[in-house]
N, C-alpha and C positions, 0 to 999 in steps of 0.2 A: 548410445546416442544422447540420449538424456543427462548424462554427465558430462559430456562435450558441450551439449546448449548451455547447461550451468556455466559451467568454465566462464566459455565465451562471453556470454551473457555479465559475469562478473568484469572481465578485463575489461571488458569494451567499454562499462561504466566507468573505469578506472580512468579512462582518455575523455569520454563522454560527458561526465559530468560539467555541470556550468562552473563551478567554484577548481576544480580541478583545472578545466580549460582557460581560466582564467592566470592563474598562477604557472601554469604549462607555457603560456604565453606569454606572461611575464618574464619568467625566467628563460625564454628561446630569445626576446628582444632583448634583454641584460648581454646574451653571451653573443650578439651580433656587434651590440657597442663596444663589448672587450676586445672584438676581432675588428672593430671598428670598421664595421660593413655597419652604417650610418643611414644610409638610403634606405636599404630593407630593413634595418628598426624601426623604422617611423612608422612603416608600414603596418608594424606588428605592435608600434607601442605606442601609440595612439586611441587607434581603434579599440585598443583592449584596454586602456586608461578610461576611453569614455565609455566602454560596457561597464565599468568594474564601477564609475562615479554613478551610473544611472541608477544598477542594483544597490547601491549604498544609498542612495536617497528616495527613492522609490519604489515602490511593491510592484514591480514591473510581473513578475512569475504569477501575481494573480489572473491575470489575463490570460496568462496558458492552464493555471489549475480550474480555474472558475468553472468553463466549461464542461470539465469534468463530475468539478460535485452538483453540477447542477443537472447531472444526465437523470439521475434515479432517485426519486424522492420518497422518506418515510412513508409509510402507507398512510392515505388518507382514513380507512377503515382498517382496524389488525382482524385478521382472519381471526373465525370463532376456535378454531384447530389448527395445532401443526406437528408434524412428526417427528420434530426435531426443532431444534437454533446452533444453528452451526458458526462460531466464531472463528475466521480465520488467525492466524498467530503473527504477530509484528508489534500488537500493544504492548510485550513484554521486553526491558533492555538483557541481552543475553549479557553481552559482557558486564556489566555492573551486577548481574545477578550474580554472574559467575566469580566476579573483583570480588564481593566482600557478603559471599554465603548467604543472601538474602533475593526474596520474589521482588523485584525489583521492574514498576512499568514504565514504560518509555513514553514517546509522542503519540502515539497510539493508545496511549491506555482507555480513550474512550470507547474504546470495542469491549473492555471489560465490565467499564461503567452501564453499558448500554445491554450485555448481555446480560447481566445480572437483573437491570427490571425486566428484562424477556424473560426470565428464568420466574421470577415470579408472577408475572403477568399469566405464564404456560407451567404451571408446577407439577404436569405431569410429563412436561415435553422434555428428555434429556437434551445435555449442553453440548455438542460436539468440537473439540476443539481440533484444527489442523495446522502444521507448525511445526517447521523444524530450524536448523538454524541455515541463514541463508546468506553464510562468509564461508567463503571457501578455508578458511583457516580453525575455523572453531567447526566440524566435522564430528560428528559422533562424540559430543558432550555427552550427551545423554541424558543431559542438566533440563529441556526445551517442555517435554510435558509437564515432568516436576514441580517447575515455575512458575506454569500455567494452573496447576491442582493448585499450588502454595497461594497465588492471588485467589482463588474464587473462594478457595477456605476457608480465607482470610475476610472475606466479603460474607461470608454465613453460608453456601452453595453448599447442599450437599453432596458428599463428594460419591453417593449412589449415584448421581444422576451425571458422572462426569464420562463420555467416551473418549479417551486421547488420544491422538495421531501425531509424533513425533518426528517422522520419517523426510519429512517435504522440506524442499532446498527452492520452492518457487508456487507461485500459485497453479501452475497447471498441473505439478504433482501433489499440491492438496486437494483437489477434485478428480486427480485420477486415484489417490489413494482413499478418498472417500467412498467409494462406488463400493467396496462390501460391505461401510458402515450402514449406508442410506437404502433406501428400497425408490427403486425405480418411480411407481406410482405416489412416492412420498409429498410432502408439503412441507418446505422447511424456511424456515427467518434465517437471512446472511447476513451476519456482521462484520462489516469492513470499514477501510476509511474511505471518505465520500470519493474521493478521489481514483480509487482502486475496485469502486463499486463497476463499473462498466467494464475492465476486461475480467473479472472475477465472475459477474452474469456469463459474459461470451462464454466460458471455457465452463460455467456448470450448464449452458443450455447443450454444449458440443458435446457433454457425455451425458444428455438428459435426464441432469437432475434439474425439479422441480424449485426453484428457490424465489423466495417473497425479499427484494431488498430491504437494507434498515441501514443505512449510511450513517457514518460518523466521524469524528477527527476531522471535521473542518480545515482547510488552512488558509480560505481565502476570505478579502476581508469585501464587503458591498462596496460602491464605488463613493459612499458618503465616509465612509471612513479611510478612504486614503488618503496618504498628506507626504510631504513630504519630515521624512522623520531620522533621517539617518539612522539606520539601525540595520543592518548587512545580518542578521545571523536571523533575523525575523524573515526578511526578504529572500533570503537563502533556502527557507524552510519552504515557499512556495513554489519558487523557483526550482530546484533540485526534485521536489516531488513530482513536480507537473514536468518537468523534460523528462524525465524518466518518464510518466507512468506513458505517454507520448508516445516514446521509444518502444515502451513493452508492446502495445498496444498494435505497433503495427509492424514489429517481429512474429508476436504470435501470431496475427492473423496471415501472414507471408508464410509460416510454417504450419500454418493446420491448427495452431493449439484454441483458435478460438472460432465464434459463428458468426462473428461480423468485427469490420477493423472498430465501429465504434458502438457495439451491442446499444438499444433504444428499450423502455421500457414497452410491453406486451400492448398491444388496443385493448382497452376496458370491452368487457361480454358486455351485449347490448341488457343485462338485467341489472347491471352492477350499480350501487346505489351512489359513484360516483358520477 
């Protein structure tokens, strides 16, 4: 069953996405004018003329990402201990690493910048990484920890202290393939992107692990710095991550995989020095 969610879960993106549905629509209103079925173009090409000018001139996707990275915020105080920092994997670009033999990071790669002062911050705390590759086409590389040892190496990380999980096609099998790394009673630092922080808590509280957020990769911008800028591949990037993460967010919770459709951070202990 978990290979069928994958599947699914890819195709449907395929249709799903904004930039996809955009040109899907384009090209279904082109082949109505050819058929010169005139009426029902308009219908479809208009509408998607003025989606496609708004996201080209305006950062419209921050209004849906926003709320996301602003669900879980860096800790105010870092715990004196932790038994772990667990970096999920998406900072790294697979194909480019795999195109020209080199560890190669993607949009993400602030999860590695970020785990790395965790790593020193905690130098007795191993680095857990989870992470596989999550294209249904590039399937048992076997290139995905590798990549991941090659960045932190690269960055001074000892590579004692590295545990690797290679296996996960999605975030709910990197926290279900966690579970014989981590110890139940454990305490562990998640690094994720801000955005991906809230269903990645859900699905480690659903298998009760312990985890302290550390959010990062940013993609939205305050509202002083919007403008209008033409610039679609900027606009894109908040856009396409915030419908998605949307989409993930309330598939998993519809299937079990997580413990709330928008996981909230814990109430502070009434001793907590916040």
């Amino acid at each position: 069953m978990d290979t069928v969610f994958f599947v699914l879960s890819k195709l449907g993106w395929m249709i799903l996405s904004p930039g996809n549905l955009l040109v899907i629509s384009f090209i279904l209103g082109t082949l109505l004018v050819y058929f010169k079925a005139y009426s029902a173009s308009k219908w479809i090409l208009i509408p998607t003329s003025l989606a496609a000018a708004l996201v080209l001139v305006y950062p419209v996707g921050d209004w849906l990402i926003q709320p996301l990275e602003k669900r879980f915020a860096k800790p105010y105080v870092m715990p004196e201990k932790v038994d772990g920092i667990i970096i999920l994997g998406g900072g790294e670009d697979l194909k480019r690493s795999l195109s020209w033999g080199v560890a190669e990071l993607g949009l993400g790669g602030d999860r590695y910048i970020a785990t790395k002062y965790l790593a020193d911050l905690y130098p007795d705390a191993p680095v857990i990484f989870s992470g596989g590759s999550g294209s249904i086409y590039l399937q048992d590389s076997g290139r995905e920890a590798s990549i991941s040892a090659d960045l932190f190496q690269q960055m001074g990380l000892d590579s004692q202290r590295l545990i690797l999980e290679s296996n996960s096609r999605n975030t709910y099998e990197n926290f279900r393939n966690l579970q014989p790394i981590t110890r139940p009673d454990g305490q562990y630092l998640l690094v994720t992107s801000a955005f991906h922080m809230p269903r990645s808590v859900g699905i480690a509280r659903q298998f009760g692990l312990n985890v302290t957020p550390y959010p990062v990769d940013y993609r939205s911008n305050h509202a002083d710095y919007r403008h209008l800028d033409f610039d679609l591949f900027d606009h894109l990037k908040a856009l396409e991550s915030g419908w998605r993460e949307w989409i993930g967010l309330s598939v998993y919770y519809w299937t079990g995989k997580t413990s709330a459709w928008l996981p909230a951070p814990m109430p502070l202990h009434p001793d907590s020095p916040l």
